[in-house]
C-alpha positions in Angstrom: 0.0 0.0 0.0 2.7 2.3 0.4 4.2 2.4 -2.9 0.7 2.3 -4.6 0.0 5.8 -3.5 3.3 7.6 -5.1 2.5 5.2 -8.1 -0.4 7.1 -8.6 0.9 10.8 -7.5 3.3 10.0 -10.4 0.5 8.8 -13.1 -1.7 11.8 -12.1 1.4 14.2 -12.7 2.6 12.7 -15.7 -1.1 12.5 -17.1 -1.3 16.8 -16.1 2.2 17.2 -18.0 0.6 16.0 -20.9 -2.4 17.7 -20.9 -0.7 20.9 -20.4 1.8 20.1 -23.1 -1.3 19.3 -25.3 -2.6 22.9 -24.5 0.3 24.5 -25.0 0.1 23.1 -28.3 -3.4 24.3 -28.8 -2.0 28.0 -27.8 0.2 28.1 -30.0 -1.6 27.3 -32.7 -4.2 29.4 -31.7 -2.0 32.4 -31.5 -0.7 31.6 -35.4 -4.2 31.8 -36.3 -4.7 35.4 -34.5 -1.9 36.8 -36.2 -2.7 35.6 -39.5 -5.9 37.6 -38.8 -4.4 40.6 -37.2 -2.2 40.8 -40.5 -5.8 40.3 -42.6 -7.3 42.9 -40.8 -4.4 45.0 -40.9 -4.5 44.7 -45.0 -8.0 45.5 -45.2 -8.0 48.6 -42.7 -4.9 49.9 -45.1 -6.9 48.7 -48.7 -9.9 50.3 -47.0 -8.1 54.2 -46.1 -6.7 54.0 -49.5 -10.1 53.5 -51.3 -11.3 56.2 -48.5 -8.8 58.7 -49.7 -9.6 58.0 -53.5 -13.4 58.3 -52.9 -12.7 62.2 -51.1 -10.3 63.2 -54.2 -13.0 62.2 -56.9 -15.6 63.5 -55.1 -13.6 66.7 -54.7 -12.9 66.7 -58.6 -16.7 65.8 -59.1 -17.8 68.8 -57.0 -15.2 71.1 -58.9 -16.2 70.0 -62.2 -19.7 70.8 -61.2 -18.9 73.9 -59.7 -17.2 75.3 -63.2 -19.8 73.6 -65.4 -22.4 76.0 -63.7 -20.2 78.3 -64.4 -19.7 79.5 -60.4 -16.1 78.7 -60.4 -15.7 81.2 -57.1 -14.2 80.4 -53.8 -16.8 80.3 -51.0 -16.2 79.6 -47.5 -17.6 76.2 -47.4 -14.8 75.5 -50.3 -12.6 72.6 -49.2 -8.8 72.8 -49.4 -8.5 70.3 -51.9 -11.7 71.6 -53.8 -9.4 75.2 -53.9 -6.2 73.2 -55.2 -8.2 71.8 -57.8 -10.6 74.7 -58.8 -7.3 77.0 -59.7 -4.2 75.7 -60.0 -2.6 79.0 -58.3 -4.7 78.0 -55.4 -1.9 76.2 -53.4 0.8 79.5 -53.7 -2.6 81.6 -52.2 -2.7 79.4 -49.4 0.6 78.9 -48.9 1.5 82.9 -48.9 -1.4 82.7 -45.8 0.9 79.8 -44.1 -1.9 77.2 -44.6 -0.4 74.1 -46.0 2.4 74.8 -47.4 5.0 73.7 -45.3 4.9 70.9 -42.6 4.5 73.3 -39.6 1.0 74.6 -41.0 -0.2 71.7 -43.0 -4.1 71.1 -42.7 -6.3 68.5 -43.8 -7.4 69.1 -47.5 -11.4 68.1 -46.5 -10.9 70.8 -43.6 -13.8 73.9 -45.0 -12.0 77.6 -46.1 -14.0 78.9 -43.0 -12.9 76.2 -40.2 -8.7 76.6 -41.9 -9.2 80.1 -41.6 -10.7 80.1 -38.1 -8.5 78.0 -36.9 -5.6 80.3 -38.2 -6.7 83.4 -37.1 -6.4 84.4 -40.5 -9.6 87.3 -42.1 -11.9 84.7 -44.0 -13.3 87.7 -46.4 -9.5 88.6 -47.1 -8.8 84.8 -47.5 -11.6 84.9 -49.8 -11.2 87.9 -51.3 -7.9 87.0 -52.6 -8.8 83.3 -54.1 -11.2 84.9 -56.1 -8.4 87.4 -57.6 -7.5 83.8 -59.5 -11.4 83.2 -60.4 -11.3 87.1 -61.8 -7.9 87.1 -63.0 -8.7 83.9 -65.1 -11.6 85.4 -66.8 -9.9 89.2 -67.7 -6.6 87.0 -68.9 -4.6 89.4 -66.3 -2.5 88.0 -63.7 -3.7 88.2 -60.0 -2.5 91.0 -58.1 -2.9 92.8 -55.3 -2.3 96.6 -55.4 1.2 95.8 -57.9 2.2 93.2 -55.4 1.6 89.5 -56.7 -0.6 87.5 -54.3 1.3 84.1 -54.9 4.3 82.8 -52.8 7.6 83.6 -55.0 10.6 82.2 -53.7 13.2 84.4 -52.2 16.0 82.3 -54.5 17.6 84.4 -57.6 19.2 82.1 -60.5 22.1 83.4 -62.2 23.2 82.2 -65.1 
């Protein structure tokens, strides 16, 4: 009777060795299968904010197009950045010569609204406005857009020589 009961201490610990070598099988397979998904969902998410992004630049161009086919091709304030950057191709120097994205230390969000960029800049939205139309104006007299003999795009402070 005395050796009967370690015989079966040892069985029962052998028996739980297995079965937690048998889970830690199971684990590990189940952790294969979570990062096979992870990296599935990963793919997607990325696929899907690149469709995303596609979808707001041809519905910007769709809105444009619109805009100048009914023949309003002004800047208003509800006028998204990117719907400026398309609707004159001046645009970007405008906004750029107003410090709004131009450079990485006042980039915005091309979806962000004239009135919210401008807002948020402190910057006069019937000035803002004011001078993007200049382009609108400008394109229709065949002039170039300026402002009292000054020009109203961003001209780089670099002189070529050659």
């Amino acid at each position: 009777m005395s050796l009967f009961l370690p015989v079966i201490a040892l069985l029962v610990a052998v028996a739980a060795l297995a079965y937690a070598w048998k889970l830690h099988q199971e684990l590990d397979k189940a952790a294969g299968r979570l990062d096979r998904y992870n990296r599935a969902i990963f793919q997607n998410s990325d696929e899907l904010r690149k469709l995303r992004e596609t979808l707001d630049e041809q519905m910007a161009a769709l809105r444009v197009q619109l805009r100048q086919m009914s023949g309003d091709g002004a800047f208003t304030a509800d006028t998204t950045v990117r719907e400026a950057q398309l609707l004159h191709p001046e645009a970007s120097q405008i906004l750029a010569g107003f410090h709004i994205g131009g450079c990485a230390s006042c980039a915005v969000e091309p979806d962000t609204a004239l009135h919210t960029v401008a807002e948020q800049n402190g910057i006069s939205l019937p000035q803002l406005l004011g001078t993007l139309n200049l382009l609108v104006k400008a394109g229709t007299d065949g002039h170039a857009a300026t402002n009292g003999g000054s020009a109203l795009v961003k001209i780089p402070n670099v002189a070529l020589e050659l």
